[in-house]
VMD Tcl script that draws the C-alpha trace (Angstrom):
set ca {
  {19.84 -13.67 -13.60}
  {16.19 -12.98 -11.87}
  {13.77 -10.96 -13.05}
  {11.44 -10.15 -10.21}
  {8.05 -8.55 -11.56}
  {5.16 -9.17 -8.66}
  {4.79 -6.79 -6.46}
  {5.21 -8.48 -3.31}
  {8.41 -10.32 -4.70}
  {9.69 -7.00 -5.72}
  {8.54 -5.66 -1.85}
  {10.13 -8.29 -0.37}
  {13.40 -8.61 -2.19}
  {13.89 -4.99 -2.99}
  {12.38 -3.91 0.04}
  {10.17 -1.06 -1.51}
  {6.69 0.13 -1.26}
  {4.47 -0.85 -4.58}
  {4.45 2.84 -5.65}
  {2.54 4.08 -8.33}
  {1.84 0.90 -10.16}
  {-1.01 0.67 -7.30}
  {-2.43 3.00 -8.95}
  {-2.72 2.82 -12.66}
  {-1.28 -0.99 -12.47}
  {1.77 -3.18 -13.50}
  {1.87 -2.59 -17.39}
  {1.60 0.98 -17.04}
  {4.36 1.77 -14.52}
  {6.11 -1.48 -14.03}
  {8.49 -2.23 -10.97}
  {11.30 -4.79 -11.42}
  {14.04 -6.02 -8.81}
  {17.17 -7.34 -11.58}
  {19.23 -9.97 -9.68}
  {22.66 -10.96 -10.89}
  {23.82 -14.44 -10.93}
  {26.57 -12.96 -9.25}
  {27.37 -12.09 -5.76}
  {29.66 -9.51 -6.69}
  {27.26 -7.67 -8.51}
  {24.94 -5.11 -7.26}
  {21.15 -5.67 -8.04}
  {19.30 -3.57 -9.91}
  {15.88 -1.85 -8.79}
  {14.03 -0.79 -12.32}
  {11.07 2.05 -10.67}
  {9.48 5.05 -12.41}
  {10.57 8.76 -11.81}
  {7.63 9.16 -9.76}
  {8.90 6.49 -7.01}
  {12.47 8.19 -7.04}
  {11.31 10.12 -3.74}
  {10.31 6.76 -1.88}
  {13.10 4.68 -3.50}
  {16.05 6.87 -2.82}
  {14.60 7.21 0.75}
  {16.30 4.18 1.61}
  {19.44 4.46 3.62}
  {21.30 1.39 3.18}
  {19.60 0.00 -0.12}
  {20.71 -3.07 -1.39}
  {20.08 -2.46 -5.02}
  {21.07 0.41 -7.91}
  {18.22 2.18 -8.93}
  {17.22 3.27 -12.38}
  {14.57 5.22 -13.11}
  {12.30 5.51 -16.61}
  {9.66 8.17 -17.53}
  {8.87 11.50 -17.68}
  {5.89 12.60 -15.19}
  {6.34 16.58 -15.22}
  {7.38 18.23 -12.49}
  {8.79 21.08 -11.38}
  {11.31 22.00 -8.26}
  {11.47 25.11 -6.24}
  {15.05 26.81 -5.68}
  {15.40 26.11 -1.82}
  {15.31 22.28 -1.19}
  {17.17 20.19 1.39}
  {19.74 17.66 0.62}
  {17.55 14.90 -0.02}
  {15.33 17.13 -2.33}
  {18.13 18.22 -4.24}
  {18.74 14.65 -4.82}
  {15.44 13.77 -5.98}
  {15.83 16.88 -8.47}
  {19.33 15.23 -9.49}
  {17.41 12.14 -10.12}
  {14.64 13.48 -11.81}
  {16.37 15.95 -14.32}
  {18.82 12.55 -15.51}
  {15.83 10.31 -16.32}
  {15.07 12.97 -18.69}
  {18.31 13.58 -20.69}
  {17.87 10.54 -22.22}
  {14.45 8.72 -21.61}
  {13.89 5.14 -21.18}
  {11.02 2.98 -21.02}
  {11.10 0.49 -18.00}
  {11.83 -2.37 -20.89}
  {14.99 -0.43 -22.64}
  {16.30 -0.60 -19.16}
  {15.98 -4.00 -18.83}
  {16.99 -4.83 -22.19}
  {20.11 -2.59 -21.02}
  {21.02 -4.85 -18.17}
  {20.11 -8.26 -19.93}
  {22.74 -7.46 -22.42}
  {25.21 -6.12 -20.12}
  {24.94 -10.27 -19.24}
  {24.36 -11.48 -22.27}
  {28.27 -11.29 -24.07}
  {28.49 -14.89 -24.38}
  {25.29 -15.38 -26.56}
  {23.40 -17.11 -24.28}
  {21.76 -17.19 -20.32}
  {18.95 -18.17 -18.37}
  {16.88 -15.78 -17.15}
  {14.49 -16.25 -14.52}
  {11.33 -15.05 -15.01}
  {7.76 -15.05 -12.77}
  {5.43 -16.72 -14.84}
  {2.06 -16.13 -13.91}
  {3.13 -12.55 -12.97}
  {5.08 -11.38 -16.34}
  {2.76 -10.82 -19.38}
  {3.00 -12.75 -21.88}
  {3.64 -10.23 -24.15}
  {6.30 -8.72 -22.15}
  {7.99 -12.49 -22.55}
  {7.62 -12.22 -26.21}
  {9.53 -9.00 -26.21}
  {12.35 -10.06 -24.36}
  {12.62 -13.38 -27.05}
  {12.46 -11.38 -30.02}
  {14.90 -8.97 -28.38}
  {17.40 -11.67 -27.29}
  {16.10 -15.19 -29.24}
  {19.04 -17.13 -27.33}
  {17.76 -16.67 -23.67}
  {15.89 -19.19 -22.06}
  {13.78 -18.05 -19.67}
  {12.64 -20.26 -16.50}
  {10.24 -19.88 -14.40}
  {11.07 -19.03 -10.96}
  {7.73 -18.34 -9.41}
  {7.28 -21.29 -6.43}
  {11.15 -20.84 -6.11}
  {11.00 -17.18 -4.85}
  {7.58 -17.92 -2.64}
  {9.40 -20.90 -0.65}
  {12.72 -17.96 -0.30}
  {10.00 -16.15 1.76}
  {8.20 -18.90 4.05}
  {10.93 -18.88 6.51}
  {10.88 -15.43 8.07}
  {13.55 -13.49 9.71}
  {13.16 -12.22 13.70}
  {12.42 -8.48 12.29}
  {9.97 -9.79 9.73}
  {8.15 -12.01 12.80}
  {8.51 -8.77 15.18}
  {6.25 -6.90 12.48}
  {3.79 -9.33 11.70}
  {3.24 -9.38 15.59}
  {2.64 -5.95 15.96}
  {0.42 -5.98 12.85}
  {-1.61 -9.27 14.74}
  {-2.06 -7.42 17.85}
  {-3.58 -4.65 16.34}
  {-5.80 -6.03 14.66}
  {-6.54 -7.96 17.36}
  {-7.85 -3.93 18.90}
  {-9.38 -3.74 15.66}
  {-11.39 -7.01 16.25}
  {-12.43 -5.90 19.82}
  {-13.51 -2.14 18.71}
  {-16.25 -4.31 16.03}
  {-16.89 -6.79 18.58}
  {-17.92 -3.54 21.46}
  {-21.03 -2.41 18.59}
  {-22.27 -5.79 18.15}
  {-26.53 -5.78 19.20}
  {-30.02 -6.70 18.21}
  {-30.29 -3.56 15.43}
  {-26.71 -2.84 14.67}
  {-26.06 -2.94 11.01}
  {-22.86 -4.96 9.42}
  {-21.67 -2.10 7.93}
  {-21.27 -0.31 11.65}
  {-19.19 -3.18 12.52}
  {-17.10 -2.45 10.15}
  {-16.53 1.42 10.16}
  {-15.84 0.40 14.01}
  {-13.16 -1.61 12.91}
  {-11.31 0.92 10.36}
  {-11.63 3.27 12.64}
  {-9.71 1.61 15.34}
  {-6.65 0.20 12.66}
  {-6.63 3.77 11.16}
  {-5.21 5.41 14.23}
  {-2.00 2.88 13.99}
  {-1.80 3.98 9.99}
  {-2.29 0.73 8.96}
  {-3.68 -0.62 5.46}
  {-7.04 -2.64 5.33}
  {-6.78 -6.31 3.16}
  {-10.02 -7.30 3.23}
  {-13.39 -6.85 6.24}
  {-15.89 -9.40 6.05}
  {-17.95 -8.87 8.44}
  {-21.72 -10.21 8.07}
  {-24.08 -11.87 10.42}
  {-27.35 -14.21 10.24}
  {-28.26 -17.03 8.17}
  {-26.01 -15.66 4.63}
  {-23.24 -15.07 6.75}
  {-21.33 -17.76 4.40}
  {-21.67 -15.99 1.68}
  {-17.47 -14.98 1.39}
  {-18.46 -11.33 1.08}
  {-20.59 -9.10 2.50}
  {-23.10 -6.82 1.14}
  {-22.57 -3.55 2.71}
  {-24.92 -1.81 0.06}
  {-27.46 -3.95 1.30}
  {-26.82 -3.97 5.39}
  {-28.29 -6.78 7.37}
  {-29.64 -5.96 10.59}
  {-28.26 -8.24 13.52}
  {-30.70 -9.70 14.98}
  {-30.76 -11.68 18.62}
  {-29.94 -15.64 18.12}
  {-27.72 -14.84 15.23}
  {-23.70 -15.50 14.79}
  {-21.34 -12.64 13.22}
  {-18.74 -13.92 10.89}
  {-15.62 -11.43 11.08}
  {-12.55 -12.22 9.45}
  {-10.46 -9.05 9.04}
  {-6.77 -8.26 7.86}
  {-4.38 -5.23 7.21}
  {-0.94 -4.03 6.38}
  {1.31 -2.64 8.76}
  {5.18 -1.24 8.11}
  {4.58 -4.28 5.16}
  {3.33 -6.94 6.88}
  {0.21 -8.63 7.39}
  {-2.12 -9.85 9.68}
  {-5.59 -11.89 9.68}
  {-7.62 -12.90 12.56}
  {-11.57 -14.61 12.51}
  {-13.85 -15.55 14.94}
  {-17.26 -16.23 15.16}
  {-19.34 -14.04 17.21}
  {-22.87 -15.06 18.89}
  {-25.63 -12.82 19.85}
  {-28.03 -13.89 22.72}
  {-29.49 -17.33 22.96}
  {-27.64 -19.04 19.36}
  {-29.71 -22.30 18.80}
  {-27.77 -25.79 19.92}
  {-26.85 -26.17 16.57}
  {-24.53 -23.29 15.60}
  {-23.39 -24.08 19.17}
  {-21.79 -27.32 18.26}
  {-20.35 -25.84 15.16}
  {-18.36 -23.30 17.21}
  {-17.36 -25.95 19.74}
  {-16.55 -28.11 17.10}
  {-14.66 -25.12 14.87}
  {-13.00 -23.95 17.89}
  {-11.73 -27.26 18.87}
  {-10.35 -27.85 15.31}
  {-7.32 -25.02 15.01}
  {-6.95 -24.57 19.12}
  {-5.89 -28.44 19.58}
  {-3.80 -28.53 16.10}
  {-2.37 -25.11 16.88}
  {-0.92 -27.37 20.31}
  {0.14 -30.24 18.02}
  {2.50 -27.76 16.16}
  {6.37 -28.54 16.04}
  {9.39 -28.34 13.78}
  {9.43 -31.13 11.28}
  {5.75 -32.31 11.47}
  {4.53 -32.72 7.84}
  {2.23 -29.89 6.65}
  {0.09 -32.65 5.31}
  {-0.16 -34.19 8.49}
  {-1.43 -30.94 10.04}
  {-4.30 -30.93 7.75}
  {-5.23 -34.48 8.74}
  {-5.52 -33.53 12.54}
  {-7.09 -30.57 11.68}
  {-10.24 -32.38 9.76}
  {-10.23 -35.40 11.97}
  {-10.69 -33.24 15.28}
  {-13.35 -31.15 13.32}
  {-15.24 -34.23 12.56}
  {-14.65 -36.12 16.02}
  {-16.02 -32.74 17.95}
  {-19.10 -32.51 15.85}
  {-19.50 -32.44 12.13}
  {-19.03 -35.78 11.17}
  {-18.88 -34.51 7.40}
  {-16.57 -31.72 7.84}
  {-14.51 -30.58 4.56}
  {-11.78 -28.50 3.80}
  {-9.56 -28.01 0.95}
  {-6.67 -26.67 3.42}
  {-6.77 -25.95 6.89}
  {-4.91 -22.83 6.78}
  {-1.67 -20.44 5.45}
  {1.38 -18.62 5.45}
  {1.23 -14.88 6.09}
  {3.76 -12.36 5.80}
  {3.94 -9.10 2.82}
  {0.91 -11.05 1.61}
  {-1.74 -12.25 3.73}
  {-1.95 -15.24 2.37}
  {1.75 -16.98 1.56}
  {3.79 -20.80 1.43}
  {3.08 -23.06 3.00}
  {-0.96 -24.03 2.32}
  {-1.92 -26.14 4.84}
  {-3.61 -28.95 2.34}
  {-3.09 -32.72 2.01}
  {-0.80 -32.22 -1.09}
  {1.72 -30.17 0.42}
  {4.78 -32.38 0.60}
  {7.02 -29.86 3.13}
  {7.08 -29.99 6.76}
  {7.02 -26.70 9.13}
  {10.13 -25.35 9.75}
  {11.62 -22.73 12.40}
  {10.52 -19.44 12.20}
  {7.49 -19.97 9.90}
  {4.49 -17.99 10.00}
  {1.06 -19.28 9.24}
  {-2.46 -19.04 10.36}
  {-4.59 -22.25 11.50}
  {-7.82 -22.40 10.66}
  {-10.93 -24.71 10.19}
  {-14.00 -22.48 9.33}
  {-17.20 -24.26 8.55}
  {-20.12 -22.28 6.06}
  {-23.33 -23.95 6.02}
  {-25.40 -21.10 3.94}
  {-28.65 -20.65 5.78}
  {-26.91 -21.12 8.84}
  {-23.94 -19.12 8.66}
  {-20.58 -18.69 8.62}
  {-18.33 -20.37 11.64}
  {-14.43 -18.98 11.16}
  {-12.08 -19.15 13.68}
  {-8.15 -18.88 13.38}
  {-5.01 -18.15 15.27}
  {-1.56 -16.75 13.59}
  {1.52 -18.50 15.10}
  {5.33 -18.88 14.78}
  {6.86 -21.83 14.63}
  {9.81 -22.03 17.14}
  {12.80 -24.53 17.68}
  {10.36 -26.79 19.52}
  {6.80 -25.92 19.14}
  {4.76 -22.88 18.41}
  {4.35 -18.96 19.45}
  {0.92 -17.06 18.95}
  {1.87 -14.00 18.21}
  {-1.42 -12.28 19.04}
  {-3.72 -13.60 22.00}
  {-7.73 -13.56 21.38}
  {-10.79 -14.95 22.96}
  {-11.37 -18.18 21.29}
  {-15.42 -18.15 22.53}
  {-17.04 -14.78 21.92}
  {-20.68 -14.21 23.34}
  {-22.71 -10.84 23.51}
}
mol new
graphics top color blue
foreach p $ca { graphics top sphere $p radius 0.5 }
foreach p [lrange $ca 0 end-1] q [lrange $ca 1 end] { graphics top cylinder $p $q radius 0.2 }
display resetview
């Protein structure tokens, strides 16, 4: 059997929400998604009392839940069906309490009649101590890790998972454009980026990350919105912005320039530019990811920075913004049908700035989709 313990494995495979442990963290209110070895078998979804509401939402869920923990509550005497369910729920967990381990010890041993069984485990997600326990518990089991195993399950996406990171690319794509619309001589970085929550807020979406900064530090990875530089004409704005929609991600950059940019940022961006729109055309079923990275450097370099280096040239995306495959020179896979990943060849040259640029596409049956459409050259 599986142990799943990350939370985007356990979003992914038990198709939940991360609940509570988003708040006060993994140790403290662990999710776990049991699978069987079994086909036969149902899988088991290990969640604390206070995700009953969210987990027993689900319709059609492919998983029996279990619940641990004893957050008090109490219920008024009119409820609806699906209330009265969550009450039902609620008032079991507490006849006979369980931690989230007891439960899993529970189901391990329900497995475990023959004295001994693999277990696979995530191991740079499950504590170490929380391995420990489970060896001292049951000193026959050997566990294996399963972590690059589950991450490849997830490269190749389904049509509904692709549908959804599409919608999440093209609005962030209105995202982009509503930052983009308050960039001038005087704006502040920070305005940019209120502009840009403000427009992804109205679709309910999640932010990942917003760097947004402008001028000469611009390649610093982070901005400094305590410290708010002040655009100023002949600068270039870095934005690279992503968010979560219905579970799926999205990232888009581009590099912005204000007025009369001197001839050498512009043959960066030309040569930037160049780099992920002509690989982005090269892109097919069955060319190796390594390969990718290759063109993606060598058209860099031809178009204008002879010394141009990357350590990959872009990612998968999907529950996680960035996912399998990593576009480096190591990767020994090639792209398959119905990948997602985003191309990208950024260049930061601090004191200059920072040059991103980057397209999110689907692989098809013979070449490539972008799923969201963007200017590629950007001028205010």
């Amino acid at each position: 059997m599986v142990v799943v313990t990350s939370p985007p494995n356990v979003r992914y495979f038990g198709q939940q929400k991360e609940g509570i442990q988003g708040i006060v963290g993994w140790w403290n209110a662990p999710k776990m998604f049991l699978l069987p070895i079994s086909k036969d078998v149902t899988p088991v979804l290990v969640a604390n009392v206070m995700d009953a509401w969210d987990v027993l939402a689900g319709e059609d869920n492919p998983f029996e839940p279990r619940f641990y923990g004893g957050f008090v509550m109490e219920f008024a005497e009119r409820l609806d069906e699906q209330m009265r369910r969550f009450n039902r729920t609620y008032d079991s967990s507490l006849v006979q309490p369980k931690d989230a381990f007891q439960l899993l010890y529970d189901y391990i041993g329900s497995w475990n009649d023959e004295g001994s069984l693999n277990l696979g485990v995530e191991g740079h997600h499950l504590p170490s101590l929380a391995r420990d326990m489970v060896r001292r518990k049951f000193p026959q089991i050997r566990l294996k890790d399963v972590d690059e195993t589950l991450q490849r399950i997830r490269m190749i996406k389904t049509d509904a998972e692709v549908d959804l990171i599409r919608q999440s690319s093209r609005i962030n794509v209105k995202g982009f454009k509503a930052a983009v619309e308050e960039i001038r001589p005087g704006a502040k970085e920070s305005s940019l980026a209120e502009a840009y929550l403000e427009e992804i807020m109205k679709f309910d979406a999640r932010p990942c990350y917003v760097m947004i900064n402008a001028g000469p530090k611009s390649a610093s990875l982070f901005p400094s919105y305590d410290k708010p530089y002040t655009i100023k004409k002949v600068d270039t704005v870095r934005i690279d912005v992503g968010f979560e929609y219905i579970g799926y991600c999205s990232d888009v950059s581009r590099t912005v320039a204000v007025g009369n940019i001197s001839e050498q940022k512009r043959r960066i961006i030309k040569a930037t530019t160049k780099g992920y729109v002509e690989t982005i055309k090269r892109l097919r079923p069955g060319l190796a990811i390594k390969d990718v990275f290759d063109q993606a450097v060598s058209i860099v370099r031809a178009s204008g920075i002879p010394d141009y280096r990357r350590t990959n040239v872009g990612h998968g995306i999907g529950i996680q913004v960035h996912e399998l495959p990593d576009l480096t020179p190591n990767e020994v896979g090639v792209l398959e049908s119905n990948m997602v990943i985003n191309v990208e060849t950024p260049y930061y040259s601090f004191g200059v700035g920072g040059f991103p640029g980057e397209d999110t596409v689907r692989i098809t049956e013979n070449s490539y989709e972008l799923l969201a459409r963007l200017e590629r050259t950007i001028e205010v």
